[in-house]
N, C-alpha and C positions, 0 to 999 in steps of 0.2 A: 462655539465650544472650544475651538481651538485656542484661542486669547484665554479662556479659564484658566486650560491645561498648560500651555505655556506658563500662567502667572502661578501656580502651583508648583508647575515643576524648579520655578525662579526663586518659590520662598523656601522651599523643600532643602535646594543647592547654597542659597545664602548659612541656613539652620546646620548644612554639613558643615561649610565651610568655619563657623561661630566657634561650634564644640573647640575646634584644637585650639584655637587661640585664647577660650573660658578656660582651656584644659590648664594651657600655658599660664596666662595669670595668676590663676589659683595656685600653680606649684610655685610661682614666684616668689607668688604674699605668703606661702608657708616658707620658703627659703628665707625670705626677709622676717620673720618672728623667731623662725630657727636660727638664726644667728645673731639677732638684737638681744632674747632670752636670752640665748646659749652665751654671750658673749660677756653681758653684762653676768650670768653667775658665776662664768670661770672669770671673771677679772675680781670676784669674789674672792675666788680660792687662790686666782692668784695675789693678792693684798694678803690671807693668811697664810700662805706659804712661803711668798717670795718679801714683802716689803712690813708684813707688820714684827714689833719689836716684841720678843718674848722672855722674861726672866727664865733664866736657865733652872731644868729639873729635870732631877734623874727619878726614873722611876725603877724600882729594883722588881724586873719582868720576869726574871729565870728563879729555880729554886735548885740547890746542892741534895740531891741524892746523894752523895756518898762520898765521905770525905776522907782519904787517907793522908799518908805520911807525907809523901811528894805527887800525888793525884788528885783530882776529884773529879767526882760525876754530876754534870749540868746539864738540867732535862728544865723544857719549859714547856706548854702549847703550842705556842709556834713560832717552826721553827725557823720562819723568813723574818722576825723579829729579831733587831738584834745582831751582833758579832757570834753568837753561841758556832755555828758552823764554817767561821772566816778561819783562815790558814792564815798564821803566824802567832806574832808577840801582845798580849791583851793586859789592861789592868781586871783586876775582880775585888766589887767593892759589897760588902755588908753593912749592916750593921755592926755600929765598932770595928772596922778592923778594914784593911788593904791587902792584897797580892797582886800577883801577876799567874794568867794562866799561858802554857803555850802550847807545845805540840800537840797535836789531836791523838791521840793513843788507841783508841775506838769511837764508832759514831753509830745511831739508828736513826731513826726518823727525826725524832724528839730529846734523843739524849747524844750528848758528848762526854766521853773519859777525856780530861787531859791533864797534861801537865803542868804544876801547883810549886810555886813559892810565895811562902810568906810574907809582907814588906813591912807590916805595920799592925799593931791595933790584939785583940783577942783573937783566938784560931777560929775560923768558922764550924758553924757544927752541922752536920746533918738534918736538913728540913729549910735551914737558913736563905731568904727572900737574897737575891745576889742580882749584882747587874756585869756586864760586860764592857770594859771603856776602853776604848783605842786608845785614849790621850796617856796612858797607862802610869802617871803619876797621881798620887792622891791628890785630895782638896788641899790637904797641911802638906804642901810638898816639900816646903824645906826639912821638914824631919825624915823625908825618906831619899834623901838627897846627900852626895857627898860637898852638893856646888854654894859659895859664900854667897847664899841668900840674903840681897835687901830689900826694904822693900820703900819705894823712894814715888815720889809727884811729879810731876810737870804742867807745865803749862798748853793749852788750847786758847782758842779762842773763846769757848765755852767755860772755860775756868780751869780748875785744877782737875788734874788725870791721874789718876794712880800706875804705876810699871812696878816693874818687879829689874832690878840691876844684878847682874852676876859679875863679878870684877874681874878682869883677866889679866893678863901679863902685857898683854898688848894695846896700841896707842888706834887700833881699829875695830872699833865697834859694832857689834851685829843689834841691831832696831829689827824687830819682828812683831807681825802682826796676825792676830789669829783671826780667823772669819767670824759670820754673821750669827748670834746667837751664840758665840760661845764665850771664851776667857784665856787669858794670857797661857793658861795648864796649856792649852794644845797645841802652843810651840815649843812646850817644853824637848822633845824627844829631838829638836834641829836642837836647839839651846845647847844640849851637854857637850857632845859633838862639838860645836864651835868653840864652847870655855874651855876643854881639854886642849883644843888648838892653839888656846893662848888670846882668843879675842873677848872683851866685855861685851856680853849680853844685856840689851834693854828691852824687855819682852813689855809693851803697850800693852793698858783698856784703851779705848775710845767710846766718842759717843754713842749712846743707846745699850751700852754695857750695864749688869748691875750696877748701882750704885756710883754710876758715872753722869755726867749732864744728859739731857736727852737731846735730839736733834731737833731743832724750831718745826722739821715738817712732822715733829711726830714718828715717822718711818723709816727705812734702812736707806739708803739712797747710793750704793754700792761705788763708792769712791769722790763722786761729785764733790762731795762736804767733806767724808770724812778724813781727807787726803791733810786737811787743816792740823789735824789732832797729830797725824804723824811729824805735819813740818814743828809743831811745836814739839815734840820729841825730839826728833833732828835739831833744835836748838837745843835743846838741854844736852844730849848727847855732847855737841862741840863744846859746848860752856863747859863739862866737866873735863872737859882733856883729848875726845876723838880724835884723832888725827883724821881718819879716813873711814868712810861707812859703809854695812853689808844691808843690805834691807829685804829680809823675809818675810813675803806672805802667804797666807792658809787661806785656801780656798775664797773668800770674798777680801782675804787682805790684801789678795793679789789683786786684785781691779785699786786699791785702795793704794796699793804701793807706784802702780802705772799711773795714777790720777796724780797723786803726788810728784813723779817723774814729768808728766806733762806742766804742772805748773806752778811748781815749787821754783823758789831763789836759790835752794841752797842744793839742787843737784850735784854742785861742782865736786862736795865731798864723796859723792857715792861713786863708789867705785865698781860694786857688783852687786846683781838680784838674784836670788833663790825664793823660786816662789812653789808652791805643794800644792796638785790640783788646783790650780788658780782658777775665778772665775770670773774671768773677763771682756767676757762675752752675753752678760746676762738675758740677751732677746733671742739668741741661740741656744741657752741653757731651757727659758721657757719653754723653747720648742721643744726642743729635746723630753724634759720630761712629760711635756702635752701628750707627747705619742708614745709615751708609755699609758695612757689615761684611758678611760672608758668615759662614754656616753652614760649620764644615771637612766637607770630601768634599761635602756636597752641593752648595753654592753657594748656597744661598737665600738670602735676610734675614737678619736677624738681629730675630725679633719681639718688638716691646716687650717684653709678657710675661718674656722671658728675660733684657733689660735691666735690668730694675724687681729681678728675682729676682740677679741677680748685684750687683746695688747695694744688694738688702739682704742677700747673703753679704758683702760687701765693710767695710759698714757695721760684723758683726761682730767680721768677721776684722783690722779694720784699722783699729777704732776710729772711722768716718767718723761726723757726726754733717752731712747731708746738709743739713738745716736750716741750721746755721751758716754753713756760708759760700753760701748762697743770699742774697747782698747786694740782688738784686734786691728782692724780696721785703719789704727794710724804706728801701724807696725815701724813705717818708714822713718817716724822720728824719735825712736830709739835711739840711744847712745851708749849705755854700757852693757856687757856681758852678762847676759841671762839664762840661770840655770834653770830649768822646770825639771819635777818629778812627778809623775801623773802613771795612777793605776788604770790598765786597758777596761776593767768592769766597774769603772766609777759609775754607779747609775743616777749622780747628783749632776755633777758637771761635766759634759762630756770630753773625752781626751781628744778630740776634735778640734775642738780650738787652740787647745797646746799644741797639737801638729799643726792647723793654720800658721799661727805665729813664728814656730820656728823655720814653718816652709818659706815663708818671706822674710827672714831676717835669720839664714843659715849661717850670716857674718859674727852675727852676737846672738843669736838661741841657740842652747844646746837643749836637745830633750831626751831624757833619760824616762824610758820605760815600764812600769814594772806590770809586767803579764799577771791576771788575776787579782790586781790588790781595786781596794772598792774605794772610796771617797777618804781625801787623807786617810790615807791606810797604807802607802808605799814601803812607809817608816816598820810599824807591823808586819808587812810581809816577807820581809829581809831589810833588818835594821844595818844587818855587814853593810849591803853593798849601797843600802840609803847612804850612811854616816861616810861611806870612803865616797859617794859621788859627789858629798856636799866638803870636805875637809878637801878634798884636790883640786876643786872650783874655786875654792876661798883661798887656799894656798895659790895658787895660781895668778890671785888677784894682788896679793901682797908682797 
């Protein structure tokens, strides 16, 4: 009897001992589907938010309640959509017609009173479908422009490029680049500012631009490639007369200005950078906005872990080589003086890696501030103290 109960009490102890390690398994193999799943869809979402190429469209979100003399009133649904609640300088675009809105004069939930000039086009009317643009020059901007608008080609390696030339009085040239999905308009607001100072402005398309070549991998590839499109810029630049070069980029022009800098022949002309919320760090920006994300149906986080795994599906799928365009990272072969302006509630790209950079290279980064301004929007939030940090930087250089 006893050998029974002995070998009962032995299978009894094995069957305890099983459970926690069936237990552990099983939470294993669902952590291993939760994050194969989870990985492979957000490197979905990241391919449409981060690398795939979109023709630019505006959608006109907000609607004018009430248009006066020098005000009007801008109410939409919602109200996280959008500039309607940003603090500062806006364009306001309609059907038929441009201005500019600015101070906030009253607010509720849903609606803004603010401040109203005209720039272009028919008055808007009461009921009128409006959208809100940081970039605050129209589409047709030379007609709302005092600056010698041309409009002139270059050369890539991909063919001809279109820029936009502002001619100045001076023998150094500002080459500026606007980020990913957008157009030469959203360097306009650096642009003025410099031509006033006497420098020619060559405001770049590059590849994957409307009506520009596209790039062989199809995708945005944040500097790697497109750094080509500027050096042929930078050639045309010196071929018409530069003596010396400024080079500004917006947001992803900035990875695209430091790719350039890394392996361009023709650095020796540049003499200074001015870069606007730069985004140079693109495997720290995915983070960043990863954890602002939810889990679908449940809501939760979105835990590293799942990040890290969808950026190496990504990496892949999509050819990223994560390392490369981490500009931060090769701080140390920096060579000329770098201005950043970067708003503290950027919720695109975080002002974290603009303080990295200049914390390791406090010889030649200066970074300049601006408390509450959101994603290029420094310009918008105090154009004074934008335009005087970028004309004393450049003056500085010359």
């Amino acid at each position: 009897m006893s050998n029974k109960n002995d070998s009962i009490t032995t299978e009894s102890s094995r069957q305890r001992r099983r459970w926690p390690r069936l237990l552990l398994g099983s939470v294993l193999i669902l952590v291993i589907i939760f994050h194969a799943a989870g990985g492979w869809y957000f490197s979905d979402q990241l391919r449409v938010d981060g690398f795939e190429v979109r023709p630019q469209q505006r959608e006109l979100r907000a609607t004018l309640a009430e248009v006066g003399t020098d005000s009007v009133v801008i109410a939409q649904g919602d109200p996280a959509d959008g500039e309607l609640f940003n603090d500062g300088l806006f364009g306001l675009v309609w059907e038929g017609g441009y201005g500019t809105v600015g101070t906030i004069l009253d607010q509720s939930d849903s609606r803004a009173t603010r401040s109203f000039t005209l720039l272009g086009g028919d008055p808007p009317q009461a009921g009128a479908a409006v959208d809100v643009d940081p970039w605050i020059y129209p589409d047709d901007f030379a007609t709302a422009s005092s600056m010698p608008v041309e409009h002139v080609t270059y050369l890539s390696p991909l063919g001809a490029m279109d820029a936009v030339l502002i001619r100045g009085t001076s023998d150094t040239w500002a080459v500026l680049v606007h980020g990913k999905n957008a157009s030469p308009r959203e360097t306009l607001r650096m642009a003025e500012p410099l031509w006033e100072a006497g420098l020619t402005v060559l405001a770049i398309t590059h590849r994957n631009d409307e009506g520009q070549p596209g790039d062989p991998s199809g995708i945005h590839r944040y500097g790697v490639t497109e750094w080509e499109d500027l050096d042929g810029a930078v050639a045309y630049a010196l071929a018409e007369g530069a003596g010396q070069l400024v080079l500004g980029g917006f947001s992803t022009g900035g990875a695209v200005v430091l790719s350039f800098l890394e392996r361009s022949e023709m650095t020796d002309a540049v003499v200074g950078v001015v870069l606007d919320a730069p985004n140079i760090d693109f495997g720290t920006t995915v983070d960043h906005n990863a954890a602002a994300r939810t889990l679908p149906v449940v809501g939760l986080p979105v835990p590293p872990t799942l990040t890290w795994v969808a950026k190496t599906i990504g990496s892949l799928r999509f050819g990223v080589d994560w390392g490369a365009i981490d500009y931060v990272s090769r701080a140390e072969e920096l060579t000329v003086p770098i201005l950043i302006l970067h708003g503290t509630d950027d919720p695109s790209v975080p002002i974290g890696t603009s303080r990295e950079l200049a914390g390791r290279r406090p010889d030649l980064v200066t970074l300049v501030e601006f408390e509450g301004a959101k994603h290029v929007q420094s310009w918008n939030l105090d154009p004074a103290r934008y335009t005087q940090a970028v004309v004393d930087f450049v003056e500085g250089l010359t």
